[in-house]
Residue frames as qw, qx, qy, qz and C-alpha x, y, z in Angstrom:
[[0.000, 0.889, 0.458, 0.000, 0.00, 0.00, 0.00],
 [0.214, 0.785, -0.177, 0.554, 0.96, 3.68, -0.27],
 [0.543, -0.777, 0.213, -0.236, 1.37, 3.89, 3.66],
 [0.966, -0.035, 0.244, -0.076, 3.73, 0.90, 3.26],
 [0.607, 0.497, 0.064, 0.617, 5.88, 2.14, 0.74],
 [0.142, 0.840, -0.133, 0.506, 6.24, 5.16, 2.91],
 [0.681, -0.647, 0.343, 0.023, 7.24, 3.23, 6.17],
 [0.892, 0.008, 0.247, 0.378, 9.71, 1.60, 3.92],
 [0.330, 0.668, -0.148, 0.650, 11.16, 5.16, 2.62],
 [0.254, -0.826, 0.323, -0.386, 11.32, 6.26, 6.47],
 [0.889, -0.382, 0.214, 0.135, 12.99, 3.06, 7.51],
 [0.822, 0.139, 0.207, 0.511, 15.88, 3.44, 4.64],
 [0.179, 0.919, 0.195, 0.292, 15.75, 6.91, 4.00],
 [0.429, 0.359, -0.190, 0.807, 19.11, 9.30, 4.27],
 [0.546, -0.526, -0.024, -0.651, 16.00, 12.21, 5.94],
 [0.789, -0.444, 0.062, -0.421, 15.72, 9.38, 8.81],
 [0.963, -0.262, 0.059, 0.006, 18.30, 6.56, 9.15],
 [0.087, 0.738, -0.548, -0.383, 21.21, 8.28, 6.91],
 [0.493, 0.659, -0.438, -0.362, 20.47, 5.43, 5.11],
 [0.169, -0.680, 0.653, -0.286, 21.65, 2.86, 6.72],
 [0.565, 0.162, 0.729, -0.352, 19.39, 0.41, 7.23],
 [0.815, 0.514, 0.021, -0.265, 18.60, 0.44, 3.00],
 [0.722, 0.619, -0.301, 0.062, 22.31, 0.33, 1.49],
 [0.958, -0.214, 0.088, 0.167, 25.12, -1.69, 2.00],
 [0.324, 0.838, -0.411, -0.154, 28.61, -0.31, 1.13],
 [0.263, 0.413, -0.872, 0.026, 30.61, -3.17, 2.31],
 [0.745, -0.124, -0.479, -0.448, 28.96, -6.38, 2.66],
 [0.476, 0.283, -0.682, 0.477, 31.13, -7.51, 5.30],
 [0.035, 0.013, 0.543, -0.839, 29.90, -5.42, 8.06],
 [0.594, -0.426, -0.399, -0.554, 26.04, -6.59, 7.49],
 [0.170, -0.145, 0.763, -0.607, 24.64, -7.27, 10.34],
 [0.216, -0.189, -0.921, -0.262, 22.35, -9.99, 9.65],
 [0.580, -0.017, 0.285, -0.763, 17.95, -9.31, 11.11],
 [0.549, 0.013, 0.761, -0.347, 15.82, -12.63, 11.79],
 [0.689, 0.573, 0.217, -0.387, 13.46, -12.12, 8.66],
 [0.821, 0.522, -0.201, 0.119, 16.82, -12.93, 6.28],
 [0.124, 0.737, -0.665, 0.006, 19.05, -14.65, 8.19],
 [0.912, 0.253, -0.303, -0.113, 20.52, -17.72, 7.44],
 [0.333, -0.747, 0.575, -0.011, 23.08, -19.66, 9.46],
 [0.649, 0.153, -0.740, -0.093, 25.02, -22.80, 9.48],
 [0.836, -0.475, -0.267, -0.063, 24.23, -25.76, 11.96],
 [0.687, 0.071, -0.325, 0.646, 27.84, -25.12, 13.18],
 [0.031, -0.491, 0.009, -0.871, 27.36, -21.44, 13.59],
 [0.416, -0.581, -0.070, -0.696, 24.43, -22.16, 15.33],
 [0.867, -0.402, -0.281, 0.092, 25.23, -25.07, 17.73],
 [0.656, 0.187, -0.281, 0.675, 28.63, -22.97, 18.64],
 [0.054, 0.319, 0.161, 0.932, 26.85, -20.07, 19.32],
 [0.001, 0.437, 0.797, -0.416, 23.49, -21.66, 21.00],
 [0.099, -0.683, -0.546, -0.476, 20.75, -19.28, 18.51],
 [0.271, -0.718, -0.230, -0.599, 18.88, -16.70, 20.23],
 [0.404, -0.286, -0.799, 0.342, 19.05, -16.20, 23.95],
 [0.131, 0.453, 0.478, -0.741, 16.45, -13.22, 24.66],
 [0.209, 0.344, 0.752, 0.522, 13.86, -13.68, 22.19],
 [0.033, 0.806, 0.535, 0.253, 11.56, -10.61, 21.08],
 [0.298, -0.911, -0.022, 0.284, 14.37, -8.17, 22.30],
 [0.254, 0.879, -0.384, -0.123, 16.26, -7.28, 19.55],
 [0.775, -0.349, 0.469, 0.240, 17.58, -11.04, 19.75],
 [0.762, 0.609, 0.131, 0.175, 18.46, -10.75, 15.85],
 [0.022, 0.933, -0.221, 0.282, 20.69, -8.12, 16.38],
 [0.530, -0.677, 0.498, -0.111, 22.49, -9.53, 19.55],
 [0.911, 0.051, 0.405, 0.055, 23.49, -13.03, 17.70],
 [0.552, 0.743, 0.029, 0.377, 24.96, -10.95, 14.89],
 [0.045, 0.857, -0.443, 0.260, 27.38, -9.69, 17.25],
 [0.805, -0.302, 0.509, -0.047, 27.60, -12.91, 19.46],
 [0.937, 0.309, 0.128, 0.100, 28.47, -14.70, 15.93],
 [0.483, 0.782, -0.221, 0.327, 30.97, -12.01, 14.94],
 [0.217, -0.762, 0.509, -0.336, 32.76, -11.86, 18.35],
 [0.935, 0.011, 0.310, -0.172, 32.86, -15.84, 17.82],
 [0.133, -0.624, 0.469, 0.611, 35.15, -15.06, 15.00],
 [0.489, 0.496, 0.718, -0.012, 32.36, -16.05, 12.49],
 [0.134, -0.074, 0.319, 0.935, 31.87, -14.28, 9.47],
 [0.384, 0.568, 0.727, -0.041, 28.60, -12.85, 8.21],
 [0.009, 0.488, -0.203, -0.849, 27.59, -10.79, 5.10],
 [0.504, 0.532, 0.140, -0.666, 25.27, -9.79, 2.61],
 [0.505, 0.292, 0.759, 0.289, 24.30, -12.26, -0.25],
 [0.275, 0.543, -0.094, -0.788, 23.19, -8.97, -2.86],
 [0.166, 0.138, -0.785, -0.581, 21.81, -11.55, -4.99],
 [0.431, -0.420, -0.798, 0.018, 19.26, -12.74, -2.79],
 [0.006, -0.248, -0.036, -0.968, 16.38, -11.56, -2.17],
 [0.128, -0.481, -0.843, 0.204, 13.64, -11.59, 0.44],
 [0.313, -0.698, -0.247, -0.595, 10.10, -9.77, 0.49],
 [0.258, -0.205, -0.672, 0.664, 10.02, -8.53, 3.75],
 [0.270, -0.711, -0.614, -0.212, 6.16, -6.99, 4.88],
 [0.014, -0.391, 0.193, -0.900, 5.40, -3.48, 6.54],
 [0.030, 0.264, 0.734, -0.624, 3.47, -2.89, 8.78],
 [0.130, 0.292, 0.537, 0.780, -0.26, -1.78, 7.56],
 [0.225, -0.847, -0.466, -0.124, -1.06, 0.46, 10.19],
 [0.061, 0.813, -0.172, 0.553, 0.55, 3.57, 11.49],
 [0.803, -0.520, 0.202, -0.213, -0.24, 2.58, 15.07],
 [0.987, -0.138, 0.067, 0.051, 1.53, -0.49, 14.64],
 [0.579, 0.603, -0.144, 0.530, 4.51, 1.10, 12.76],
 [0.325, -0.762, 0.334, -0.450, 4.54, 3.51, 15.95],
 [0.887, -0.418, 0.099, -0.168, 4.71, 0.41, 18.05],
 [0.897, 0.371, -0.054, 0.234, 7.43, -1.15, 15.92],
 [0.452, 0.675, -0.255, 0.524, 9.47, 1.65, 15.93],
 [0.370, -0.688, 0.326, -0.533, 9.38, 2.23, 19.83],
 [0.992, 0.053, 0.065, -0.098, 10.07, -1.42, 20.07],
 [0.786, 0.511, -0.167, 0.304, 13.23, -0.75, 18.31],
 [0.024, -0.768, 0.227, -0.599, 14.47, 1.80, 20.61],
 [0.769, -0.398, 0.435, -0.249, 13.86, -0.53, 23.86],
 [0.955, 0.034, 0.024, 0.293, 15.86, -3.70, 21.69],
 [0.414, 0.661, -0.431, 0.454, 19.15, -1.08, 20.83],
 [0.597, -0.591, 0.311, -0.444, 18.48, -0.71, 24.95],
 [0.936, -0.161, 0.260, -0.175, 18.15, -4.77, 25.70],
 [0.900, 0.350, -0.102, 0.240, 20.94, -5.46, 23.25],
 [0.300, 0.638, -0.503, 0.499, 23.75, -3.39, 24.97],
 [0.752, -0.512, 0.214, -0.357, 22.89, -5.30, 28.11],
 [0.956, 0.018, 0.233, 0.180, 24.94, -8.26, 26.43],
 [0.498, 0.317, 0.122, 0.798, 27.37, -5.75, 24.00],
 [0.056, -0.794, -0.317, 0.516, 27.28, -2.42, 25.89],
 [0.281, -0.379, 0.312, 0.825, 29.37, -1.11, 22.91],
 [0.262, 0.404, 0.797, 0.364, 26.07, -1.75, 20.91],
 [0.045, 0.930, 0.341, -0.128, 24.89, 1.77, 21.66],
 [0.369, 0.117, 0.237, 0.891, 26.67, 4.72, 19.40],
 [0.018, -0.213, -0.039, 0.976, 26.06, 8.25, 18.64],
 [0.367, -0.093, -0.485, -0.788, 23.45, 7.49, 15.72],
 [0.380, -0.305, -0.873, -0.010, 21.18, 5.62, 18.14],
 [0.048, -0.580, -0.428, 0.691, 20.66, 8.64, 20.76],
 [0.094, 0.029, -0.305, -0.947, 19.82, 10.97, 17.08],
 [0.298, -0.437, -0.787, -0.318, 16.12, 9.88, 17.07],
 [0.395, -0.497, -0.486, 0.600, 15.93, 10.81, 20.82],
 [0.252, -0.396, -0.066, 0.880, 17.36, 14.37, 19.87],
 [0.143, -0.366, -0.548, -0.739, 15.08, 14.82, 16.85],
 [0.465, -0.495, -0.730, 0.079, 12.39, 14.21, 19.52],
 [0.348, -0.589, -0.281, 0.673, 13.96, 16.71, 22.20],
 [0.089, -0.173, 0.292, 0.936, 14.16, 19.49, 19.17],
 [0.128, -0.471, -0.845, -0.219, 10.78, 18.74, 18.31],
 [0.514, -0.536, -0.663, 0.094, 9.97, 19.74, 21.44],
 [0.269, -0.252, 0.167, 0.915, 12.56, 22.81, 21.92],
 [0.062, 0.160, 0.276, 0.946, 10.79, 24.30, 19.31],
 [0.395, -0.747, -0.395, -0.361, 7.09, 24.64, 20.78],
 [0.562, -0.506, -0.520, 0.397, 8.99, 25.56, 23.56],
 [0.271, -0.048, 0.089, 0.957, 10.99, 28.37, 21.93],
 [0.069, -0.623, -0.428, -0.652, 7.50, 29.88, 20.99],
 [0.474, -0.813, -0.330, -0.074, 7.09, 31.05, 24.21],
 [0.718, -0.527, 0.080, 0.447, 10.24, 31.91, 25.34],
 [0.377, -0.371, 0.481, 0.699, 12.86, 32.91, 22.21],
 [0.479, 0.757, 0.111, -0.430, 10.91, 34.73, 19.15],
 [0.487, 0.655, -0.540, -0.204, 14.28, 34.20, 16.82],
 [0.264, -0.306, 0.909, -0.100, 15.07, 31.06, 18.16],
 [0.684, 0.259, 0.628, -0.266, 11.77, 29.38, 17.94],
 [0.668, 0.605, -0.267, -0.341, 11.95, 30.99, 13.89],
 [0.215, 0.732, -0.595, -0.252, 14.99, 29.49, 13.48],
 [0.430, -0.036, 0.878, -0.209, 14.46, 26.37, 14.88],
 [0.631, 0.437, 0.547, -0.334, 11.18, 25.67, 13.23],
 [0.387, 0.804, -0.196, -0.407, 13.11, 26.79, 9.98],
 [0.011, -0.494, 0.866, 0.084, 15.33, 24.28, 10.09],
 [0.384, 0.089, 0.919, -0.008, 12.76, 21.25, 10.57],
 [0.585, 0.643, 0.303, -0.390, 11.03, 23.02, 7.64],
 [0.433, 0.588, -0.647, -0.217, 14.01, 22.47, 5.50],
 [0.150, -0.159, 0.976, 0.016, 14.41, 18.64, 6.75],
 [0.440, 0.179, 0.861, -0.181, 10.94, 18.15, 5.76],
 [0.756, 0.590, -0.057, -0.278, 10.71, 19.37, 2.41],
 [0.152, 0.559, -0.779, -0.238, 13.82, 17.85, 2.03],
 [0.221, -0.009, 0.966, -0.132, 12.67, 14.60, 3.11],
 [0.568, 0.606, 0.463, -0.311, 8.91, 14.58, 1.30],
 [0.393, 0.760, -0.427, -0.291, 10.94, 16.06, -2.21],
 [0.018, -0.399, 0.906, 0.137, 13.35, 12.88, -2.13],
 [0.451, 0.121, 0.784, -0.409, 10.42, 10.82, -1.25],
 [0.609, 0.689, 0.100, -0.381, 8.36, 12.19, -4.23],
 [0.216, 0.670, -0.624, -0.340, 11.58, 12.04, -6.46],
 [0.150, -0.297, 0.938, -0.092, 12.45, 8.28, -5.21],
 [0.378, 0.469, 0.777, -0.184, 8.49, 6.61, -5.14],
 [0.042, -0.209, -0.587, -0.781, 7.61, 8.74, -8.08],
 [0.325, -0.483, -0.790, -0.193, 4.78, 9.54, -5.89],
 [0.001, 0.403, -0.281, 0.871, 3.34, 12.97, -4.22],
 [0.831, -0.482, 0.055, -0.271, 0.66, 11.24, -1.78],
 [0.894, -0.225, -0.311, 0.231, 3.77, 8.50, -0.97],
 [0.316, 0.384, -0.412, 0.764, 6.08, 11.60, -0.66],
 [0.173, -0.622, 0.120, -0.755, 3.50, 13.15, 1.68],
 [0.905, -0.325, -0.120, -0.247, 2.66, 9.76, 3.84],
 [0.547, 0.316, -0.413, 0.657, 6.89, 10.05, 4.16],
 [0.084, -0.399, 0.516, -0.754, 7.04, 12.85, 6.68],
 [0.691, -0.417, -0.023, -0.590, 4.52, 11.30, 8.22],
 [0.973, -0.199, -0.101, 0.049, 5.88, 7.69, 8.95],
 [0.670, 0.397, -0.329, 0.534, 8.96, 9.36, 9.42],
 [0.310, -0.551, 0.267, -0.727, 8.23, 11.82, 12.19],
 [0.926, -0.244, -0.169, -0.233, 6.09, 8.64, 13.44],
 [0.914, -0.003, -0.281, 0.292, 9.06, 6.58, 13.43],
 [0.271, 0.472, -0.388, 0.744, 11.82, 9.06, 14.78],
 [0.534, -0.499, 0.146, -0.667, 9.48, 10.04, 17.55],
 [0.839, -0.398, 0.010, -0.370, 8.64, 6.74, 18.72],
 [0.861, 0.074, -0.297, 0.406, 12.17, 4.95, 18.48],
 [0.111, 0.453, -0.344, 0.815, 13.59, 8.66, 20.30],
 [0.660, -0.438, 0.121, -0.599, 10.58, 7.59, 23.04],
 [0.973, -0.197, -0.122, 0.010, 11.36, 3.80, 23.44],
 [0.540, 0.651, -0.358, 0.396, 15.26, 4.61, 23.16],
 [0.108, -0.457, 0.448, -0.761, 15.15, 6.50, 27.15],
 [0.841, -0.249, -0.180, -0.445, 12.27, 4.49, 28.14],
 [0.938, 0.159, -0.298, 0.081, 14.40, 1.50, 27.91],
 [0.468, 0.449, -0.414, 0.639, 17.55, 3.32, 29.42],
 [0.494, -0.402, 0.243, -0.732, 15.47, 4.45, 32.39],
 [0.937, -0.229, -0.016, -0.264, 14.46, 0.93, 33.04],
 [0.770, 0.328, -0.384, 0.391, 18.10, -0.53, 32.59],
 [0.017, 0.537, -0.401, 0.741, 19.27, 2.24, 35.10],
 [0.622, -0.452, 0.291, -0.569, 16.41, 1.78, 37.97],
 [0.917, -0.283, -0.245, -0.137, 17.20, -2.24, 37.76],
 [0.428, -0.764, 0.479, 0.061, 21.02, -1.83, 38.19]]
């Protein structure tokens, strides 16, 4: 569906992930996800598969394998359909989901949290900055609010350009905001809960 095609431009999209998550420069450094990945029985009986399922276990095994001194890496010839989500809601859910597994997965690799994982968050906090600045900072709030008016024609223009499509460009910002927001909401959530168990 159109909504579909636009959670799949904010999941791959430069505007939202820098990309990251669509293109591959060096196959090497994939990091293998559940829905296409393939092991050997060796791999996996060395390794012992999954051991915190529905928490970003896909994610954690891909480093467990690699710190095994296993290789894994993109097959670019092969190709799996992989399904959206085909509700917003759910897409919300997804994405805040994600944000609590980056969380659950540095429990096991602490080194699994970087800079580009807290940038959702800060979209979020700047969001928020800028209804604040209306009250408070008259050239601030402009400027502010100028700036996420240039990331979102920038990001709804590629969209259009990329999907050949001005309703999928415009259902972009949307499932993008969506998705930033709620992975910048599950992200702290998750860190907050990590913190209060100890």
């Amino acid at each position: 569906s159109a909504l579909q095609k636009a959670m799949d431009f904010a999941m791959t999209s430069f505007w939202t992930t820098g990309g990251i998550r669509g293109k591959m420069k060096d196959p090497s450094n994939y990091q293998a996800r559940g829905f296409n990945m393939g092991v050997s029985r060796k791999v996996f009986e060395a390794t012992g598969g999954f051991i915190d399922p529905n928490q970003g276990e896909d994610i954690e095994w891909s480093i467990r394998i690699k710190k095994a001194g296993y290789r894994l890496e993109l097959v670019e010839e092969a190709f799996v359909y992989h399904k959206r989500k085909n509700t917003l809601a759910s897409f919300a859910k997804q994405a805040f989901s994600f944000g609590r597994n980056r969380v659950n997965v540095s429990r096991f690799h602490p080194e699994a949290i970087t800079l580009v994982h807290w940038l959702p968050t800060s979209f979020l906090l700047f969001c928020l900055f800028i209804f604040v600045l209306f009250f408070m900072d008259e050239a601030l709030f402009h400027l502010s609010l100028g700036l996420f008016v240039l990331w979102s024609v920038g990001l709804i223009l590629s969209a259009i350009i990329q999907t050949k499509s001005a309703k999928i460009g415009l259902l972009s910002w949307l499932t993008s905001v969506v998705q930033l927001w709620s992975y910048g909401l599950g992200f702290p959530f998750e860190l907050i809960r990590k913190i209060r168990k100890g």
